[in-house]
C-alpha positions in Angstrom: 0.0 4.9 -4.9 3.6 5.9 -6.4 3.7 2.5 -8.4 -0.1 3.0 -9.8 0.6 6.5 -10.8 3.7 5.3 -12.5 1.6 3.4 -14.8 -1.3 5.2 -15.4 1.9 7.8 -16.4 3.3 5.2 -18.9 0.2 4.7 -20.0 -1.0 7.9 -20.9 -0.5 9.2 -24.4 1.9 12.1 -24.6 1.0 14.2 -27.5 4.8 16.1 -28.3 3.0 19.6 -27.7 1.9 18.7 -24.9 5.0 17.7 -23.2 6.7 20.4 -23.9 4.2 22.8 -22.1 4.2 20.4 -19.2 5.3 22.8 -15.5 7.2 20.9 -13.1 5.2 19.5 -10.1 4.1 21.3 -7.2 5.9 18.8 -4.4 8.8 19.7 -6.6 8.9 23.2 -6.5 8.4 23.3 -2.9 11.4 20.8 -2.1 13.3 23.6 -4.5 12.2 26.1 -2.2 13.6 24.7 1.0 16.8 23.7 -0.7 17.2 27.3 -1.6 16.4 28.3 1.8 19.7 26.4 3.0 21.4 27.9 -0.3 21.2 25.0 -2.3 19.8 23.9 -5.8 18.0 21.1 -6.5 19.5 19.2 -9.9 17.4 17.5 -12.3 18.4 14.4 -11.5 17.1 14.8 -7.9 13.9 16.1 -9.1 11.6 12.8 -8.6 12.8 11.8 -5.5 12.9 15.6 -3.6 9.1 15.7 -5.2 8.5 11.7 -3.8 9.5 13.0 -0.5 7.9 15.9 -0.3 4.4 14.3 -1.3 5.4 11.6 1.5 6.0 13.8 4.0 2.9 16.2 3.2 1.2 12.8 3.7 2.5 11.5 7.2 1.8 14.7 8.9 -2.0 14.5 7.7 -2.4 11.6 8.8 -0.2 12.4 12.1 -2.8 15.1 12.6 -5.6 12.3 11.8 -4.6 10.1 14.3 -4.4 12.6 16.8 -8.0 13.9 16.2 -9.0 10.9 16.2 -8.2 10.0 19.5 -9.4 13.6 20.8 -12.2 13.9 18.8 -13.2 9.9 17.7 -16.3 11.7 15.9 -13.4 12.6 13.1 -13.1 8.9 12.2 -17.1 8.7 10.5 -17.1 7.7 7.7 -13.9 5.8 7.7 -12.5 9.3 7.8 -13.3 10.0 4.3 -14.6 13.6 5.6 -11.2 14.2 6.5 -9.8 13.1 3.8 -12.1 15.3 1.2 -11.3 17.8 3.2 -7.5 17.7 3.3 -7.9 17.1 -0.2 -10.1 20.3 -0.8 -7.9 22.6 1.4 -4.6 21.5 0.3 -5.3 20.5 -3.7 -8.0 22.8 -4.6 -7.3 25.8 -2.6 -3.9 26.1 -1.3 -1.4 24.7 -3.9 -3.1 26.8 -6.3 -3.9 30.2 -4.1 0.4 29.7 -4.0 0.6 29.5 -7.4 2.5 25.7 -7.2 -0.1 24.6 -10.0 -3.3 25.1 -11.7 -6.5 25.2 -10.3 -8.8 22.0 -11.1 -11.2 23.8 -12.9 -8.0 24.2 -15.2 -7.3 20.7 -15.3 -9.0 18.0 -17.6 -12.1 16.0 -15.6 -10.4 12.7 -16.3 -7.2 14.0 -15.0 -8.4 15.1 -11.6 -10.5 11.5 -11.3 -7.2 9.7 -11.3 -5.9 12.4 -8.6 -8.9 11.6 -6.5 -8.7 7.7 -7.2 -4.8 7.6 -6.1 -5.5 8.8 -3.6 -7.7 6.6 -1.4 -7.7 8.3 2.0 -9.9 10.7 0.0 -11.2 8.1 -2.4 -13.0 5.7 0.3 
């Protein structure tokens, strides 16, 4: 998913306006937020890979808490688990990371921007 996004990054068309206005990314700020927690700052440099983490570790512990279910619950797993997945992706993109103000709403985003969101992300996607 990190490679594919990379591209379809490198790909997009970046009009100067545009980047300017760009905010930092949400995984970002929150790996900013526990370094400052242990009195530390995160440097620029350090950015992608604190925001890489982040997103990895956000991911593990869904799908931690997927495996678990499943094995409780083995209803979960209909679908090939794309319920779950919608609805991780509903709670944590739509409705969380906003409500904490880490980044816009969707209905603030372009269409086309949060169809490659939902197509990189397959657990979601299939």
């Amino acid at each position: 998913m990190s490679l594919a996004r990379r591209g379809v990054e490198e790909m997009r068309p970046k009009p100067a306006a545009q980047a300017a206005q760009q905010t930092e990314d949400a995984t970002v700020k929150v790996a900013s937020a526990i370094l400052r927690l242990g009195g530390r700052t995160l440097a620029e440099h350090e950015k992608p890979r604190a925001g890489t983490i982040v997103h990895h570790a956000f991911g593990g512990m869904v799908g931690a808490v997927y495996g678990a279910l499943a094995e409780l619950a083995p209803r979960i797993t209909a679908g090939l688990g794309v319920p779950f997945g919608a609805a991780v992706w509903l709670s944590a993109h739509v409705i969380t990371v906003p409500a904490l103000g880490l980044a816009e709403p969707p209905t603030r985003r372009p269409v086309g921007r949060e169809a490659e969101e939902l197509g990189l992300h397959p657990s979601t996607a299939w």
